[in-house]
Backbone as numpy.savetxt, mean C-alpha at the origin, in Angstrom:
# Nx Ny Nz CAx CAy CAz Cx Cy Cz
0.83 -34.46 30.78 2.01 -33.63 30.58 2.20 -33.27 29.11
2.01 -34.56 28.44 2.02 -33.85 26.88 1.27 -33.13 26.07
0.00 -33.09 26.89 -1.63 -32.23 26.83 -0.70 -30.70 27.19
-0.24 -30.51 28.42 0.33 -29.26 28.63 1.54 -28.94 27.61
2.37 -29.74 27.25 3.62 -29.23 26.34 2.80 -28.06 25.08
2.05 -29.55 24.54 1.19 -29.15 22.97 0.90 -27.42 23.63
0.02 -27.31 24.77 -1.05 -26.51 24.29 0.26 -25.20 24.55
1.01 -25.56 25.32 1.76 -24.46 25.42 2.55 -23.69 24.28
3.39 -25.05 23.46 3.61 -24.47 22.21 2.79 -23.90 21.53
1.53 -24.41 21.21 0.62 -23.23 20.45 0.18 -22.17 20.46
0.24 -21.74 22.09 0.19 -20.54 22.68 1.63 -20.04 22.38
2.75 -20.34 22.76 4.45 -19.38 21.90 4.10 -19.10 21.14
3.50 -20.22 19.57 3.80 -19.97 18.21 2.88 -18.58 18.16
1.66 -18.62 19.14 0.37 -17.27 18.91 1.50 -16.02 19.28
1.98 -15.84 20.60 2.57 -15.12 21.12 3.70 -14.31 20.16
4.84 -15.26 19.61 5.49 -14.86 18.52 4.61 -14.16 17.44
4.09 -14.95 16.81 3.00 -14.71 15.66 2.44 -13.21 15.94
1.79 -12.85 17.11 1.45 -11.85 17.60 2.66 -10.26 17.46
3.54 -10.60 17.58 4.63 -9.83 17.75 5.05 -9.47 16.64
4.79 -10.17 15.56 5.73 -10.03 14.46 4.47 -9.13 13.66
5.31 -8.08 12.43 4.58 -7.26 11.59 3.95 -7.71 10.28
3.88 -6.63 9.58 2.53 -7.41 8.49 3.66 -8.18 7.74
3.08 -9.39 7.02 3.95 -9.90 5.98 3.59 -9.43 4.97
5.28 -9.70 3.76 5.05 -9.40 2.85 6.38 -8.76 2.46
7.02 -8.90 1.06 8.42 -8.02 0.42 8.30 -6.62 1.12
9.91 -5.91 1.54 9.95 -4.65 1.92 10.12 -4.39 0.86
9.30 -2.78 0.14 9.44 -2.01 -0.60 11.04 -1.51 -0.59
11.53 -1.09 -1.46 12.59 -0.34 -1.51 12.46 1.16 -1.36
13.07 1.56 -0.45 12.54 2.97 -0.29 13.75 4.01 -0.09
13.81 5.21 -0.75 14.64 6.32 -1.19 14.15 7.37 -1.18
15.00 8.10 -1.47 14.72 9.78 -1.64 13.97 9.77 -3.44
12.93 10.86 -3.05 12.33 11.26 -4.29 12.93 10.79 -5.18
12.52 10.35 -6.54 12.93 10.72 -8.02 12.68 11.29 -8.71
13.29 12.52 -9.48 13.22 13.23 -10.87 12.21 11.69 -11.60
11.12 13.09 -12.14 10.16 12.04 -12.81 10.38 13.16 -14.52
11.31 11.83 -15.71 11.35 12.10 -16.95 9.95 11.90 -17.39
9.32 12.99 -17.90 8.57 13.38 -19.06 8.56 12.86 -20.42
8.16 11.53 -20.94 8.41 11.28 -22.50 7.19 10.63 -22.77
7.01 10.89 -24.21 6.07 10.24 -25.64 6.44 10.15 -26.51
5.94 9.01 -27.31 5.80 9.17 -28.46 4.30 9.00 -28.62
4.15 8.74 -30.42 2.95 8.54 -30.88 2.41 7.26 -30.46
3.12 6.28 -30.07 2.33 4.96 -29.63 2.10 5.32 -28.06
2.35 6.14 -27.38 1.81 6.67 -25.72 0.75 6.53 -25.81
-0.52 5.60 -24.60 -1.68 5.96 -24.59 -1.92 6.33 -23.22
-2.69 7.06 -22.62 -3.43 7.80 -21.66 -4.37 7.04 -20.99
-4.69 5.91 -20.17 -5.74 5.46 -19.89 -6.31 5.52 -18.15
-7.83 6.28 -18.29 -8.12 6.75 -16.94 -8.47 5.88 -15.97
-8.06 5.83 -14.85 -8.25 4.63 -13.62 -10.16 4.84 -13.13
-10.26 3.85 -13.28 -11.84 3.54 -12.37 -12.07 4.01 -11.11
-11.49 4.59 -10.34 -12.09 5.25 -8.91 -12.87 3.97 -8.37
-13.89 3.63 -8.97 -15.46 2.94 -8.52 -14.72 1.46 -8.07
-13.20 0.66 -9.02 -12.77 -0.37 -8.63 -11.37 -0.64 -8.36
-10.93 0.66 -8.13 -9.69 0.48 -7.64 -9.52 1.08 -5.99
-8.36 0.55 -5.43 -8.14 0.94 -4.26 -6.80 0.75 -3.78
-6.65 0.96 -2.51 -5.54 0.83 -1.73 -5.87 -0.17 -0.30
-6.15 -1.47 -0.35 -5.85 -2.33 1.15 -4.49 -1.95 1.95
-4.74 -1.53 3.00 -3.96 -1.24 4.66 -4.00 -2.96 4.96
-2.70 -3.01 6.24 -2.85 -3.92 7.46 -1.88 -3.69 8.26
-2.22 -3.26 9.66 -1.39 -2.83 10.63 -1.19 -3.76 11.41
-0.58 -3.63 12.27 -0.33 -5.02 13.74 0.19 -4.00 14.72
0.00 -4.82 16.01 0.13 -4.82 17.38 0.08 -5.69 18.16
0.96 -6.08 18.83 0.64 -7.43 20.39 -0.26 -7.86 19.75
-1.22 -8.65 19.68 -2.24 -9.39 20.22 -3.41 -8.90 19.21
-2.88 -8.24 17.94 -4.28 -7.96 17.26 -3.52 -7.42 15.90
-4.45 -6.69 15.07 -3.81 -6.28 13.73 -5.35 -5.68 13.16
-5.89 -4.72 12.51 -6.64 -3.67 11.48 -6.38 -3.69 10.42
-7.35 -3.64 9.70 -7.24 -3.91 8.03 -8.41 -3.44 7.52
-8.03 -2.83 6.19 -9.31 -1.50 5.73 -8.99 -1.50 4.54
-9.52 -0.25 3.96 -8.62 0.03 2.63 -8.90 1.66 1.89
-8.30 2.24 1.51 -8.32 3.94 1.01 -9.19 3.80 -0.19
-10.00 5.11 -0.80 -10.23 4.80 -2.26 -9.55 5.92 -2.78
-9.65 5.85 -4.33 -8.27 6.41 -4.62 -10.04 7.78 -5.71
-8.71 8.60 -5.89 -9.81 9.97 -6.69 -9.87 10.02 -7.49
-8.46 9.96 -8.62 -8.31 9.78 -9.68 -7.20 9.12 -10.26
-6.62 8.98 -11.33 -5.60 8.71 -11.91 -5.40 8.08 -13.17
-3.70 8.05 -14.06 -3.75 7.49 -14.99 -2.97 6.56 -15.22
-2.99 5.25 -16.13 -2.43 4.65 -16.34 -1.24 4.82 -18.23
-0.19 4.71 -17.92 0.04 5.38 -19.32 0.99 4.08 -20.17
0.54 3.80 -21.53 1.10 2.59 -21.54 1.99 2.60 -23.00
2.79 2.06 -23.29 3.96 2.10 -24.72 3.98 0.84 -24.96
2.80 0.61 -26.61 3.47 -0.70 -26.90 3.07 -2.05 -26.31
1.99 -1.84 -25.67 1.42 -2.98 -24.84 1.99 -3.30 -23.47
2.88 -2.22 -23.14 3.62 -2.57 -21.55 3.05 -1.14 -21.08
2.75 -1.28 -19.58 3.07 -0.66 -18.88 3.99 1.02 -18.85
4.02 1.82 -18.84 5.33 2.66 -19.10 5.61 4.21 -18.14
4.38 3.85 -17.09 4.15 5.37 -16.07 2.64 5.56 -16.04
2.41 6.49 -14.80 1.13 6.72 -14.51 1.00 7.24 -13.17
0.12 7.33 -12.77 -0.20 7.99 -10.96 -1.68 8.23 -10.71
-1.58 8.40 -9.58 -3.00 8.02 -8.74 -3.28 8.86 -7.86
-4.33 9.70 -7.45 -4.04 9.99 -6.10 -5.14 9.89 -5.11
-4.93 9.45 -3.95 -5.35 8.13 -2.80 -6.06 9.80 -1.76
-7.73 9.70 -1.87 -8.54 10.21 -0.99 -8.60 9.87 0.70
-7.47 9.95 1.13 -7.46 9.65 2.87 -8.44 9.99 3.90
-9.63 10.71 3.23 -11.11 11.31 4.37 -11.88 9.59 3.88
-11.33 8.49 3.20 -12.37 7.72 2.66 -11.78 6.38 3.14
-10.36 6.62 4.20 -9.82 5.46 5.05 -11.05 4.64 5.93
-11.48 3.03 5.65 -12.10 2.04 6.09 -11.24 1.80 6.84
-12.28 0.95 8.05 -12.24 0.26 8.89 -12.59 -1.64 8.87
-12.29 -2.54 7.99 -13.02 -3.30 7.78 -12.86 -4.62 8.84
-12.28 -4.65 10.03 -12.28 -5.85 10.54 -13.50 -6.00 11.72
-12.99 -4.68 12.17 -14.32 -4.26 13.52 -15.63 -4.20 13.13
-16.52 -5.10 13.96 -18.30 -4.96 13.24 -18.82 -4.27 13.96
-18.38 -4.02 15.55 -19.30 -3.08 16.46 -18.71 -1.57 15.32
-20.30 -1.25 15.01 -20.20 0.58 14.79 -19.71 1.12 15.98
-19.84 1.39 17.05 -18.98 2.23 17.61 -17.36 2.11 18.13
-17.05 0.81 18.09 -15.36 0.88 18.13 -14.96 1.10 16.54
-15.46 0.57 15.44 -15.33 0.90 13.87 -15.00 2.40 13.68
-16.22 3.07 14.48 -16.13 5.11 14.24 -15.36 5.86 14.83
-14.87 4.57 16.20 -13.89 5.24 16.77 -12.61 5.38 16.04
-12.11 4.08 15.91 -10.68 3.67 15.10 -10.30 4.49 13.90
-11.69 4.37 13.00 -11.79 5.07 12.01 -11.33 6.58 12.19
-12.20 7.05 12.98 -11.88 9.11 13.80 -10.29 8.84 14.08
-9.54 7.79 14.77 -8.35 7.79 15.10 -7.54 8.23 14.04
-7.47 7.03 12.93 -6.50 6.74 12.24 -6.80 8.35 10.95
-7.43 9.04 11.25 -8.20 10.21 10.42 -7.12 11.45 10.80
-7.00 11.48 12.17 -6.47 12.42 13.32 -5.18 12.51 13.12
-4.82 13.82 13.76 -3.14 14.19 13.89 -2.18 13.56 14.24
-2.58 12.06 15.00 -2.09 10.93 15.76 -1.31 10.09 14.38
-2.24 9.58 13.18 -2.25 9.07 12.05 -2.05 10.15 10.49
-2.84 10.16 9.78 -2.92 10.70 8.63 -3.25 11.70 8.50
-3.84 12.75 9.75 -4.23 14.22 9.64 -4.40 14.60 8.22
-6.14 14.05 7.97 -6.63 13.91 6.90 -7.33 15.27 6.76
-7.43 16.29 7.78 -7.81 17.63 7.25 -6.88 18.69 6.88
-5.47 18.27 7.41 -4.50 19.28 6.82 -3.88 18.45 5.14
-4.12 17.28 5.67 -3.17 16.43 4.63 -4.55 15.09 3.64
-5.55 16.19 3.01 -6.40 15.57 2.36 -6.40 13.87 1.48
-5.25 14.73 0.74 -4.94 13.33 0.17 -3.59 13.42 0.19
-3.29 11.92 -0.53 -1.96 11.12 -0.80 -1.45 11.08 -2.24
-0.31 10.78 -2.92 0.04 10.42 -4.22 1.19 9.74 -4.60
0.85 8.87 -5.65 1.55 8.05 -5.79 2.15 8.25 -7.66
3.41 8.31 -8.21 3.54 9.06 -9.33 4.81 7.90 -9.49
4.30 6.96 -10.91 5.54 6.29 -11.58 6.81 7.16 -12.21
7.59 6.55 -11.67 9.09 7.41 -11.96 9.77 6.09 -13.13
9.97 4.63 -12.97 10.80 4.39 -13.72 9.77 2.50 -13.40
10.01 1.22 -14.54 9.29 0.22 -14.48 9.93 -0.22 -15.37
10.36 -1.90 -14.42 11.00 -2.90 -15.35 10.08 -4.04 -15.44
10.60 -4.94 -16.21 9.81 -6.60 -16.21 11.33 -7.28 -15.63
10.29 -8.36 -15.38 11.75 -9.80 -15.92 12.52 -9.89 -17.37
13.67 -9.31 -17.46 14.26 -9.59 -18.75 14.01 -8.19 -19.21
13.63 -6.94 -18.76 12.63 -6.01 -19.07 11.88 -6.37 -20.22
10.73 -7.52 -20.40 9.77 -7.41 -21.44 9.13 -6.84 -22.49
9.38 -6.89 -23.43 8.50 -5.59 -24.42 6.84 -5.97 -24.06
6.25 -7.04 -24.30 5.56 -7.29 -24.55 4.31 -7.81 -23.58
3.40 -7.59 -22.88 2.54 -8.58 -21.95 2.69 -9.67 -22.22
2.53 -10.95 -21.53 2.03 -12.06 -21.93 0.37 -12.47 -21.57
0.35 -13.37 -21.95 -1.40 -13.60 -21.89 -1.23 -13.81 -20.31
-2.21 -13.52 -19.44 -2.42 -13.79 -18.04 -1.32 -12.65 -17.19
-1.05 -11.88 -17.80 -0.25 -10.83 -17.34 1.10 -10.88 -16.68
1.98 -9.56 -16.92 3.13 -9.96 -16.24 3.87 -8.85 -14.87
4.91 -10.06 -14.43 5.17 -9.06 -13.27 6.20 -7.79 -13.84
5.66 -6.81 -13.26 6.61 -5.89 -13.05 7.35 -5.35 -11.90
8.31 -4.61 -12.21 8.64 -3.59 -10.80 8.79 -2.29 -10.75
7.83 -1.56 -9.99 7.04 -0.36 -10.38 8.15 0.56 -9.14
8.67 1.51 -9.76 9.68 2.25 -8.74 8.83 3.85 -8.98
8.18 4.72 -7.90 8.26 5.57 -8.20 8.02 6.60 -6.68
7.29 8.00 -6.61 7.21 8.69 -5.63 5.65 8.54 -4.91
5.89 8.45 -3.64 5.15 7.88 -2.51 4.99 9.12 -1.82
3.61 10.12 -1.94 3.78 11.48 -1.09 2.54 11.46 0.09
2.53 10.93 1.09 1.83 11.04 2.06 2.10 12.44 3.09
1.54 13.04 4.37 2.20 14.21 4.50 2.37 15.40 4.10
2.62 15.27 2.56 3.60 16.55 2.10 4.86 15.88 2.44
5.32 14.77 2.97 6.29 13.90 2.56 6.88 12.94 1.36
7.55 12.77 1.00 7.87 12.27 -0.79 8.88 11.13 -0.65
9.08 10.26 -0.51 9.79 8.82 -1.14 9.60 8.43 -1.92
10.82 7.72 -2.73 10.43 6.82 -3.37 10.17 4.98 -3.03
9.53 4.27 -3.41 9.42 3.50 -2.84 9.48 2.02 -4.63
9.78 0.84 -4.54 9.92 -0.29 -5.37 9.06 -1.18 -4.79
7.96 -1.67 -5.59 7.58 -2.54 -5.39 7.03 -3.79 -6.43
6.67 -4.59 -6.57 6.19 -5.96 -7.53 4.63 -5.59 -8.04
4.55 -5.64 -9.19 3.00 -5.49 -9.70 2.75 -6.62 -11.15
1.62 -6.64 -10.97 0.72 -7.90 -12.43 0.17 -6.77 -12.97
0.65 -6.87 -14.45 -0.02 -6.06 -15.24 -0.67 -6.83 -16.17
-2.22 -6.79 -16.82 -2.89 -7.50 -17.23 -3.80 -6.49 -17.75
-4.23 -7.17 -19.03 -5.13 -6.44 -20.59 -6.18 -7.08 -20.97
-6.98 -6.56 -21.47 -7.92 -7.25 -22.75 -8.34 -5.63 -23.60
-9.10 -6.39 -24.73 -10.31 -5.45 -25.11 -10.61 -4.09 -24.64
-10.75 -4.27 -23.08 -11.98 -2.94 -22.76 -11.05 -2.50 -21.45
-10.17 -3.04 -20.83 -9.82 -2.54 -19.65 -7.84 -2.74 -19.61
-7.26 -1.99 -18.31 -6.33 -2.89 -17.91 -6.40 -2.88 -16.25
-5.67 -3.70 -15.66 -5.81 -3.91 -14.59 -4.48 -3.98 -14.10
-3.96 -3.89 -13.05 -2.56 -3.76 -12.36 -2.45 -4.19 -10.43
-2.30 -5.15 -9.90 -2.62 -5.19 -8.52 -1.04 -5.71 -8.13
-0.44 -5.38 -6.88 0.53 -6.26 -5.70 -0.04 -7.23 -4.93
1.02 -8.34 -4.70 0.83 -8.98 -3.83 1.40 -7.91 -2.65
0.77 -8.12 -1.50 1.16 -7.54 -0.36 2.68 -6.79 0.21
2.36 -5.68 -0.18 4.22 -5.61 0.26 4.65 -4.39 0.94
5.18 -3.61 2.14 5.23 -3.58 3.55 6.47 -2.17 2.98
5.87 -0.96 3.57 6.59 0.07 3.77 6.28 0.52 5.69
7.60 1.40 5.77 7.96 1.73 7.14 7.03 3.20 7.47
6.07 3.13 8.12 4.96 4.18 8.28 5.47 5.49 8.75
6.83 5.16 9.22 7.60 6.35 9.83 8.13 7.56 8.86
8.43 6.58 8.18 9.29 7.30 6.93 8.10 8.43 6.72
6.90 8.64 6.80 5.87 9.60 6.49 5.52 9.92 7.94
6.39 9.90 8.58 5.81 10.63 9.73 4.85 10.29 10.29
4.35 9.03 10.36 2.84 8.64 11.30 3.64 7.58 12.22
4.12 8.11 13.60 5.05 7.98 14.51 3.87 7.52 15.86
2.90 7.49 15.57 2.11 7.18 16.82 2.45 5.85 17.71
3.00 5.33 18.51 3.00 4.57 19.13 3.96 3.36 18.34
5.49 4.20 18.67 5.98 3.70 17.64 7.16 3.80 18.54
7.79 1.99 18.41 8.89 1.84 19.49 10.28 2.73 18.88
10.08 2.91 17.63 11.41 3.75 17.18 11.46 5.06 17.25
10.07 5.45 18.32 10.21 7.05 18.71 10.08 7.43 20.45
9.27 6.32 21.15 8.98 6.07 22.44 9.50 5.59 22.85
9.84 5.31 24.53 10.14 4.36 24.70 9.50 4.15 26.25
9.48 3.20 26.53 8.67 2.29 27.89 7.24 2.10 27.11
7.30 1.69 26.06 5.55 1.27 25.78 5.62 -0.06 25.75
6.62 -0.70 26.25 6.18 -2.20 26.50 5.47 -2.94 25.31
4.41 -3.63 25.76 3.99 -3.98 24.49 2.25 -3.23 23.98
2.56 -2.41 24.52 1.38 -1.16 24.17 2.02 -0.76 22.62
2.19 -1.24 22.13 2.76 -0.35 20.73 2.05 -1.05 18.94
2.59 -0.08 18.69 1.86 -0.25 17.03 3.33 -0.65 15.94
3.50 -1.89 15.38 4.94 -2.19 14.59 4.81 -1.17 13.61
5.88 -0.77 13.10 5.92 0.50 12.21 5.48 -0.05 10.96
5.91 -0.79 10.59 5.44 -1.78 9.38 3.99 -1.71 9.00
3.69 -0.83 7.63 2.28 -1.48 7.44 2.31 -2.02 6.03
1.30 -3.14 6.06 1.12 -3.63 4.32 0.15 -3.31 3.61
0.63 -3.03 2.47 -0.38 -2.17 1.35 -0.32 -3.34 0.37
-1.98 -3.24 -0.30 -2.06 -4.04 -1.56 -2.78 -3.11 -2.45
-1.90 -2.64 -3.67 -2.71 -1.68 -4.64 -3.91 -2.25 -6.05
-4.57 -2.17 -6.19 -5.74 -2.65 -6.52 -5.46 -1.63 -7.86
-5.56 -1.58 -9.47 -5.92 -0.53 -10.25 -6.72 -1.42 -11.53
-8.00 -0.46 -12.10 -8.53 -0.57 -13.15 -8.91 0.32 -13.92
-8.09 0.55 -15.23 -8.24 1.23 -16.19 -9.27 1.31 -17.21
-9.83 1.91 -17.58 -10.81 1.86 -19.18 -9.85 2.07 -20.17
-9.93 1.07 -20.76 -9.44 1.30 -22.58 -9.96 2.91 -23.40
């Protein structure tokens, strides 16, 4: 009998577990922001790596979850003073991975899916962009510290031809020859851009046929000095 209790609870905790969406901080998310224009002479310009930066996805559903990641085309990082101070990116969506599935043909399928008018309608809506509007520290910081520090990066999120703004947590980190900038995992509402596919806040009787609106993004960036 206590052989059956155990195994049963572990099967709930799966079941729950199953149900619930990606983890991770909700972004703060708003209407566009007016993006201020400023320099001075200490402004530097520094161009993002394409080759090592990216964008990690993770979706969920009942009983499973997909995880991939975008590569991004170009972008800049712009910095005042040894902090951080604005920049933008913009995210090539024909170059959305598939990385959990190993059979090639459910991989090419998923992949063709999430490509399609269903998802990201990556032939009307090529790419994505992402454009710093405003960035604090703790204490707002002047300065990096050694091993880098957190920030909070608020700016416009344009998937669609749709535009939010969205807040989220970033490590900003330096040396010599590069800078680097990544999130821990943190979870915007897929709706808000209109990718409504199988989505209990637009359907209804899909039982547990459905996709949680919730997906988590981890942004990956590397700059050249």
């Amino acid at each position: 009998m206590k052989t059956k209790l155990f195994l049963l609870s572990i099967l709930s905790v799966g079941i729950v577990a199953s149900c619930q969406g990606p983890e991770g901080k909700r972004a703060e998310t708003g209407e566009a922001e007016a993006l201020e224009m400023r320099s001075s002479e200490n402004t530097r310009y520094h161009s993002i790596d394409p080759e090592r930066s990216k964008v990690e996805w993770l979706g969920k559903k009942p009983g499973g979850e997909h995880f991939g990641y975008v590569k991004l085309k170009n972008g800049t990082l712009i910095m005042e003073e040894g902090r951080i101070a604005g920049g933008s990116f913009t995210i090539e969506m024909n170059t959305i991975t598939v990385e959990d599935l190993e059979d090639p043909e459910y991989n090419k399928k998923l992949t063709a899916h999430l490509k399609s008018a269903d998802f990201f309608n990556v032939n009307e809506y090529p790419e994505s962009e992402f454009v710093i509007t405003r960035v604090a520290g703790p204490d707002d910081p002047g300065i990096l510290q050694e091993g880098g520090q957190m920030y909070k990066i608020t700016g416009n999120l344009k998937i669609k031809d749709i535009e939010k703004s969205i807040s989220f947590d970033a490590v900003v980190d330096q040396n010599a020859a590069e800078i680097s900038a990544s999130t821990p995992q943190f979870v915007i509402d897929r709706t808000d851009w209109d990718v409504k596919f199988k989505s209990k806040s637009f359907f209804e009787d899909l039982k547990n046929d459905f996709i949680h609106d919730d997906i988590g993004l981890k942004i990956h960036l590397a700059a050249r000095k």
